[in-house]
Each structure stands twice: as C-alpha cells, then as structure tokens.
C-alpha positions in Angstrom: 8.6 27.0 -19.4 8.2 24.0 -16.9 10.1 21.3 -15.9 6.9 19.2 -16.5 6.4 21.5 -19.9 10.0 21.2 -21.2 9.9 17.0 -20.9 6.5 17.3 -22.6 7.9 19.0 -25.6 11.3 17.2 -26.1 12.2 17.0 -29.7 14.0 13.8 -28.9 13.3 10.4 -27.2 16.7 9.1 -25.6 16.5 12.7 -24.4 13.6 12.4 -22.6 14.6 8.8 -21.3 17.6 10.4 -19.8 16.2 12.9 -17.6 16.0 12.9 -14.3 12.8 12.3 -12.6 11.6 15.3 -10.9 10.0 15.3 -7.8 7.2 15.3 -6.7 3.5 15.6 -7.5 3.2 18.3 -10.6 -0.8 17.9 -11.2 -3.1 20.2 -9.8 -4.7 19.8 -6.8 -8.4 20.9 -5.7 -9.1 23.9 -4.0 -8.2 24.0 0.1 -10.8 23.3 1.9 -12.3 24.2 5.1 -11.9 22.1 8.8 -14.7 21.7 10.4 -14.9 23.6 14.1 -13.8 21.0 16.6 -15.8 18.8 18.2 -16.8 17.9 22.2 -13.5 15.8 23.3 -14.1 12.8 26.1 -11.4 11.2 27.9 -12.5 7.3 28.4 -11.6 4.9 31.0 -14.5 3.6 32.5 -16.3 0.6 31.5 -20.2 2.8 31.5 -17.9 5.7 29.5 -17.0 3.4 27.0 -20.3 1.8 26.6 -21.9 5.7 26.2 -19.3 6.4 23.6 -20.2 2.9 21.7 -24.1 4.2 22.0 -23.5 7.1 19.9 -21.1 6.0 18.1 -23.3 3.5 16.8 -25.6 6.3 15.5 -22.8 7.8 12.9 -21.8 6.0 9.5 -18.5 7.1 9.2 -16.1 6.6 12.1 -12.3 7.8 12.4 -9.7 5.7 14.2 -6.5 6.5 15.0 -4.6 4.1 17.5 -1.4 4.8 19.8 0.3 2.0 21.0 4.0 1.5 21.7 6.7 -2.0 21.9 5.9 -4.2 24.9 8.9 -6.3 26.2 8.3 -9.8 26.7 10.6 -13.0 27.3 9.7 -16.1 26.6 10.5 -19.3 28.2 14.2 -19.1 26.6 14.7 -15.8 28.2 14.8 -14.5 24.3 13.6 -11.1 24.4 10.8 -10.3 21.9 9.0 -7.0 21.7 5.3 -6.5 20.5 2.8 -3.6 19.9 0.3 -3.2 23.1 -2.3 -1.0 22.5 -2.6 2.4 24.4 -4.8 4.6 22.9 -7.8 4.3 20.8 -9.5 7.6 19.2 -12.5 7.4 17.7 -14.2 10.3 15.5 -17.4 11.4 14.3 -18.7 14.7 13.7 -19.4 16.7 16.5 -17.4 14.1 18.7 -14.1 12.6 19.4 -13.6 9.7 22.9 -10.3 9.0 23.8 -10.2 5.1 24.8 -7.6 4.2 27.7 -7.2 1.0 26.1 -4.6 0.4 29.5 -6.8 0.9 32.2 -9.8 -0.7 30.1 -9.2 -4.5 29.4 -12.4 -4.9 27.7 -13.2 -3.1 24.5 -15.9 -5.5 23.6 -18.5 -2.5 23.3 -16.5 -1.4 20.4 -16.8 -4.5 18.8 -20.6 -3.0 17.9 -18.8 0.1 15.7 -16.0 -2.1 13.9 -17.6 -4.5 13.4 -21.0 -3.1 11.6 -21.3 -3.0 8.0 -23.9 -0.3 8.0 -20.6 2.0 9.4 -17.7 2.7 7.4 -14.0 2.8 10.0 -11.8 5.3 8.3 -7.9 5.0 8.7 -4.6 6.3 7.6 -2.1 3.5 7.3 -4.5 0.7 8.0 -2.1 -2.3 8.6 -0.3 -1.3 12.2 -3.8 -0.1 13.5 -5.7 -3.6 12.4 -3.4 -5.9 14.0 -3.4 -3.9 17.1 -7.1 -3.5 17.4 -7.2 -7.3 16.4 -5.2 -7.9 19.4 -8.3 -6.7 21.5 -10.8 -8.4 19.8 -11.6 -5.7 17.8 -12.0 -6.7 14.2 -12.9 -4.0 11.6 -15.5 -4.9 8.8 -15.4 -2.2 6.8 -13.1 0.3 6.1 -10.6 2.9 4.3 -7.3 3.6 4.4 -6.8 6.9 3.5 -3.4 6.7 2.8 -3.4 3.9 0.1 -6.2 6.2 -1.4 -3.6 9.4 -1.1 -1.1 7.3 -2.4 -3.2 6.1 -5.4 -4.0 10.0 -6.6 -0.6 12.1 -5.2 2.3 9.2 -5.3 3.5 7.6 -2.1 6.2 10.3 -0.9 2.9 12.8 -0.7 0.5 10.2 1.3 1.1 11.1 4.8 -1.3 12.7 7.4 0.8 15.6 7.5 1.2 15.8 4.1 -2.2 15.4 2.6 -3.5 18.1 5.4 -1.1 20.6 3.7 -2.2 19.5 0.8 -6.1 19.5 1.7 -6.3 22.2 4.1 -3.1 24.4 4.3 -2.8 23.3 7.5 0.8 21.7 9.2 0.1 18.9 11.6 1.9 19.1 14.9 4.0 15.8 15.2 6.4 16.5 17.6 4.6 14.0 20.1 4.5 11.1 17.9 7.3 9.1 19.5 6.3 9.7 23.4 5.1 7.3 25.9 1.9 6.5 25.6 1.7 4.4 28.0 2.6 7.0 31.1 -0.7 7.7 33.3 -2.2 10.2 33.8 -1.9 11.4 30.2 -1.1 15.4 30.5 -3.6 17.1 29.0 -1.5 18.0 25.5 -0.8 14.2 24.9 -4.8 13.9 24.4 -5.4 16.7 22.7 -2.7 15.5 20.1 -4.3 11.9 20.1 -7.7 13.2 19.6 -6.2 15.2 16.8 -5.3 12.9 14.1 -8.2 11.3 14.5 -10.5 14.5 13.8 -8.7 15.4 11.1 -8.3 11.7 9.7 -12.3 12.5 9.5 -11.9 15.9 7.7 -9.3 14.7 5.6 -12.1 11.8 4.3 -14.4 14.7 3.2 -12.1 16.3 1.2 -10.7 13.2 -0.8 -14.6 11.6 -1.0 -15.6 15.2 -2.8 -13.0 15.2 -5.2 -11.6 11.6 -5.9 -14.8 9.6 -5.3 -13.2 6.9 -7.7 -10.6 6.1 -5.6 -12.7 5.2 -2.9 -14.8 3.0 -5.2 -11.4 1.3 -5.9 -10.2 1.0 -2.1 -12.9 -0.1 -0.6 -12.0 -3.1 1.9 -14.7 -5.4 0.3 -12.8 -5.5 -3.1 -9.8 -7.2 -1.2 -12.1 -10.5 -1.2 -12.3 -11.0 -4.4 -11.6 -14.5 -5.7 -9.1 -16.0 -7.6 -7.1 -19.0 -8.6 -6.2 -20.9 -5.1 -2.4 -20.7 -6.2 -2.1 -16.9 -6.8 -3.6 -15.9 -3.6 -0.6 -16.6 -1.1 1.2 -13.9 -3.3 -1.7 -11.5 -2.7 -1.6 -11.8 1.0 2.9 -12.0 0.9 2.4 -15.3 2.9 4.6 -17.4 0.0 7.4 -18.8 2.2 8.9 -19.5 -1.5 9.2 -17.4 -5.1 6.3 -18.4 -7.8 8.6 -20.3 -9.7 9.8 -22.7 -7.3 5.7 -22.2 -6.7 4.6 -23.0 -9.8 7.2 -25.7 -10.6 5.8 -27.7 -7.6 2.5 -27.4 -8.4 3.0 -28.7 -12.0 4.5 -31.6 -10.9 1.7 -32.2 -8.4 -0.8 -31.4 -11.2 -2.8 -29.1 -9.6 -1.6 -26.3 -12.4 -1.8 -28.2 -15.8 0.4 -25.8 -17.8 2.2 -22.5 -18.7 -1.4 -22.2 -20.2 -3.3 -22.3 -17.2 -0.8 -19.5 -15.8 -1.5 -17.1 -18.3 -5.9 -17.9 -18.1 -5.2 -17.8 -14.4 -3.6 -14.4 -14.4 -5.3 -13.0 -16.6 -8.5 -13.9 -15.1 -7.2 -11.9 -11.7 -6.5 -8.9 -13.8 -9.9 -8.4 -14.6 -11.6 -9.3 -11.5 -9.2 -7.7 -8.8 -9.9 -4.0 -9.0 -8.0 -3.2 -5.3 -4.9 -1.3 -6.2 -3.0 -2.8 -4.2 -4.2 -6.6 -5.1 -3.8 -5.6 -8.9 -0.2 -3.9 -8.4 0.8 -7.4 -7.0 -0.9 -9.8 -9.8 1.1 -7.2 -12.3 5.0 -8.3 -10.0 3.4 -12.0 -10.5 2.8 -11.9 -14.2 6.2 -10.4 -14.5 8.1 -12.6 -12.4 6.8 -15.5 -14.6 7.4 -13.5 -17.4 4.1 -13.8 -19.0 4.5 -12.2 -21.9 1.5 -13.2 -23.2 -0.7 -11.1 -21.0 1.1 -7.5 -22.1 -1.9 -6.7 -24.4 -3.9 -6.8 -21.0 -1.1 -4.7 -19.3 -1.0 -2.2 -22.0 -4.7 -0.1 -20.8 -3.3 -0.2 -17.1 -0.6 2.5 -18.0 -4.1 4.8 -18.5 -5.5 3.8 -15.5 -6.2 6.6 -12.6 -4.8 5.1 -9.8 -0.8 5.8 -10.2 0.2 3.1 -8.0 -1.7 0.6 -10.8 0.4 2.7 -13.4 3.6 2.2 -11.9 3.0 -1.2 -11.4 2.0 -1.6 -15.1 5.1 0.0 -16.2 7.6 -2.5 -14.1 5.8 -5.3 -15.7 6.3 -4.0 -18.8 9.7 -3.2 -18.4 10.8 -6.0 -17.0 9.4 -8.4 -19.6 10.0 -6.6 -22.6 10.6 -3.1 -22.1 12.6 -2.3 -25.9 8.8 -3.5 -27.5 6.6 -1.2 -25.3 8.7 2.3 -25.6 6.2 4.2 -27.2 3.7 3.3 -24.5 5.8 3.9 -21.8 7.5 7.3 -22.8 4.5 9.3 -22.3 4.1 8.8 -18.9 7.9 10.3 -18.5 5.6 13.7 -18.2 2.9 11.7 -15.2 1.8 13.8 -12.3 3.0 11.3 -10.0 6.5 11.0 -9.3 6.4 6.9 -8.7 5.1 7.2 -12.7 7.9 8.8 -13.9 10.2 7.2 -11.7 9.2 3.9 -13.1 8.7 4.9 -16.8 12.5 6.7 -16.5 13.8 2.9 -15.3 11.9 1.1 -17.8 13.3 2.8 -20.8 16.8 3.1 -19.8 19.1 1.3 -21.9 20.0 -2.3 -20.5 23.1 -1.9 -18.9 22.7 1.9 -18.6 24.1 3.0 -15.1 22.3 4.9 -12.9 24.7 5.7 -10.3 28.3 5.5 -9.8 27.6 2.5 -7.3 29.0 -1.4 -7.9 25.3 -3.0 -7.4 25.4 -6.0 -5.7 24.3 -9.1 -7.4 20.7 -10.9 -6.3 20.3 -13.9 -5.0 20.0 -17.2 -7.5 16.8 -18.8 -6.2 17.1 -22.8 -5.5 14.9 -25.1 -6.1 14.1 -26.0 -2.4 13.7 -21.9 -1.9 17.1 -21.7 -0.7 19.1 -18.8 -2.1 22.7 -18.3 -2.7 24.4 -15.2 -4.1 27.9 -14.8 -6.0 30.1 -11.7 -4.7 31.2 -9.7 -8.2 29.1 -11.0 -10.2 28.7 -8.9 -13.2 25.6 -7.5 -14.5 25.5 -10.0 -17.5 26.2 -12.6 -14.9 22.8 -11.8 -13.6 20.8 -11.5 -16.4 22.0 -14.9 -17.2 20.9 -16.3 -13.7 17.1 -14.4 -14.2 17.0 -16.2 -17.9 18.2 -19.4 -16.5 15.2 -20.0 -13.7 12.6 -18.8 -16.6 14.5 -21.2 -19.3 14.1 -24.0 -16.6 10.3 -23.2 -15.9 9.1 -22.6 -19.2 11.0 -26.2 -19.9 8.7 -27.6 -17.1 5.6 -26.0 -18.3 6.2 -27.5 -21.6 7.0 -24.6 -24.0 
C-alpha cells in the first residue's frame, strides 16, 4: 500500500492529523511529451537586427521571454552604496526562431515595445516579477502575458514549479543550470553563454505547449487580464502588498474617517472580491485578508474553495479556515490530508493540529504586537498563550470599533 493510500484509509482521525506531510506531488502527471527540433538562433546587437527580429516577431502570437540581467553598483550623492538589476540579455522565442537581444550594447529597445506591448500576442514567462521590472526599466512594458510558474505552481505545488523542474516533469528532460550565476554582462559573450540563454527561452515555449494541452483551466485562471479586476478601493493596497500598515490598524482608520461604515461593509466588501477575483494569486490574498480580520462570517464562502483546482487557492482556503475557526471546519479540512499537492497537505496537517500542539522541539519566538500608529513591539519569552491573547486583543479592539 501507499503512503498517499495508507492516509486515505486511516481508521482514525487524530491519526491522520498527526502524520507527517509527505512530500511532494503524489497525482499523476500527463504523458511526456515531445520538444520540438530547435530553432534558427540570432545573436542581436545592432539597431536594423533588432528591428528584423521585432518584424517577425510581430507575425507570431505567442512569444517566450527569458531575461538575464545581473546587480549594478551605484552610489548616490551620500556615497551609500545601492545595487540594482541592469538588464543584459533579452531572449525572445517563437517557433522556428529564438534572437538573442544585447540589451548592453543596444540602448534602445523601443522596437520591442511593438511585441510586449500588443494584445493580439500573448508574452510567456517563468517567474514573471524579476523579468517585468527589468524590461520596465527599458521601456518595455508587457500587456499580456503568463507566468508559467504561478500556473505550475497552481497544478504541481510550489517546491515542483521551477523551469528545471516542470521540464523533468514535462519532457524527461534535465535543464543545464550550471551557468545561471555568471556574468552576463562580460562581452563578447562565448558562444556556450548564448546558447544557454537562448535555451530557457525555447523551452519556456515548449514547456507552454505542454501545460496549455493538459491544464487549459489554469491558464483561463492566470491570465494577466484577470489581475484588473475591481474591487473595494480599501482592499486593493493588500492585493498589490503596498499597505505600509496591517488591515486593522487599516480598517480602524478608515472607520473613523468614514469611508468604511462598519464590520458590515467588511464582510459585503470581501465577499464581493471573493467572487469577482478569479486570479489565484489575487484570491489567495483576499482569503489572508478575511482571515486577518477574522471574518467569520464569510467561511460558508470559504468552504467550496477547499474543492477548487488550483492548489495554491486550496491552501489558501485552508489557512483561512484554520486560522479563524479551525475546531468547526475538521471535517472539511481532513480530507485534503490525502491532496496531490504537498502545500495542501502541509496546510490541512497545520490546521487541524491541536492548539498548542508542538511541531518541533524549537522555543518559537513570539510575533510582534501591532500598534496603533503601525509600530510594532515584541516581548522576548512570551508564551504561546501570551500570544494568542495579543491576536484576540487587536480583534477584541477592532470588532469594539466596528461596533459589534
């Protein structure tokens, strides 16, 4: 019998809660498929290049990027040192084709600006966030777009969303990494050091194929356009993490401004999000904001999430859940002790362990009490009562200010 099978069929509960999550992902995966043969490589850095590559380019509706770039020293007028990503390298795939952008020697990427920034052309990346401010940097602002990892990590778990991982995973294929940490900015570029650029961006391209023909849904669900959808003006600095202060200090200050009314409009607010925001990652952080306000209101909303097929969704629904009223939802949560995804099981294990219930041999260090001007101060020794009476505090002192 399985690991997997042997926690399915458990006699007991508290048995099951017990375990140890096992690692990682324990569904089945597709059939490998088959790369592509490789496509005509160009090195670019000349301005007419680089307008040749944007021509055809242009013609393709799915283009891979990949970007190298590596810290640039600076000092400002201080003398403080400060570092900064500077662009290097920008690789750009289609089928049939891969161009190799010297974004050194070229200081004007403004012909690429036609490929980013076209919504008739979808940009394809893995790990989205490092690669959009750089490119951003140049001017180069991408419309469109999917990051393949968040959609690995959405079907497989985030310890199995890599590149290298999901080519294994996809192709039976190891990616070479060992270049990942040179100098990209040395010239001339030897001719390994393009080759293993151009790579990741061809198989950034193949890797798309694969996923799109057997998880279309999580595509439907990742698409960049669904991060624009709208919701109440308060909740959206906590969708974008650019709250210099925690929701309750937040809310609190709106109430007494009046632009929230009550506890009441936090829970329409909220729940009004959960239904509109389909973007895991948008709806995985609406889930830690009804939590941290402990809406308990909203758990019969929570409850279908646990079912949902994006895991990082699940997970998310589960640490609400726990963390508001874990004891009443058990029998919800147990079940997904047996998930596919290890961050499932990891949270549903968490969830239903016992309050107070050690899970290593570790002192854990008290968190910080949260002040009312968004200062924080922390207590050394505090005791794990001690803290659940500083959580209860802040939420006795908001839910006095909200009026119930």
């Amino acid at each position: 019998m399985s690991e997997k099978e042997r926690i399915q069929k458990s006699d007991s509960p508290e048995e099951q809660e017990q375990e140890q999550e096992l690692p990682g992902y324990l569904g089945n995966s597709p059939a490998y498929g088959k790369l592509a043969s490789r496509g005509e490589r160009a090195w670019v850095d000349r301005p007419e290049q680089l307008r040749q590559a944007a021509t055809v380019l242009q013609q393709a509706s799915i283009v891979a990027i990949d970007a190298e770039f590596t810290q640039a020293r600076s000092y400002n007028s201080s003398e403080a040192a400060s570092s900064s990503p500077r662009l290097a390298l920008l690789q750009l795939a289609i089928d049939g084709h891969c161009f190799v952008v010297d974004a050194l020697r070229l200081r004007d990427l403004s012909p690429l600006a036609d490929v980013v920034d076209n919504r008739g052309i979808r940009t394809l990346l893995h790990g989205a966030g490092a690669d959009l401010r750089v490119m951003a940097e140049r001017e180069l602002f991408v419309t469109c777009y999917y990051d393949l990892e968040a959609i690995s990590r959405s079907v497989f778990g985030q310890h199995e969303s890599s590149l290298a991982a999901m080519l294994m995973r996809a192709f039976n294929t190891r990616l070479d990494k060992s270049l990942q940490r040179t100098d990209w900015t040395r010239r001339p570029l030897p001719p390994a050091m393009v080759a293993y650029a151009a790579r990741d961006a061809e198989m950034t391209l193949a890797l798309y194929y694969w996923l799109s023909e057997h998880f279309s849904w999580a595509f439907q669900l990742h698409d960049s356009d669904n991060l624009q959808a709208e919701v109440a003006p308060w909740i959206v600095p906590f969708l974008r993490g650019t709250s210099p202060l925690p929701v309750d200090v937040v809310v609190a200050e709106a109430i007494r401004q009046g632009s929230i009314r009550d506890r009441e409009q936090l829970v329409t607010d909220c729940r009004a999000a959960l239904v509109t925001l389909i973007h895991p990652m948008l709806r995985s952080r609406v889930l830690r904001l009804i939590s941290d306000l402990a809406l308990t209101q909203l758990a019969p909303d929570i409850e279908p999430l646990l079912n949902v097929p994006a895991a990082d969704v699940r997970a998310s629904a589960i640490r609400a859940l726990g963390r508001m009223d874990g004891e009443h939802h058990k029998e919800q949560i147990r079940p997904l002790l047996a998930d596919a995804v290890h961050d499932v099981r990891k949270a549903a294990q968490t969830a239903l362990r016992t309050p107070g219930q050690k899970t290593t041999g570790k002192t854990k260090t008290a968190p910080p009490v949260r002040n009312v001007d968004g200062s924080r101060s922390w207590t050394i020794g505090a005791s794990d009562d001690g803290n659940r009476a500083d959580e209860d505090d802040w939420k006795a002192r908001l839910r006095s200010i909200t009026g119930e």
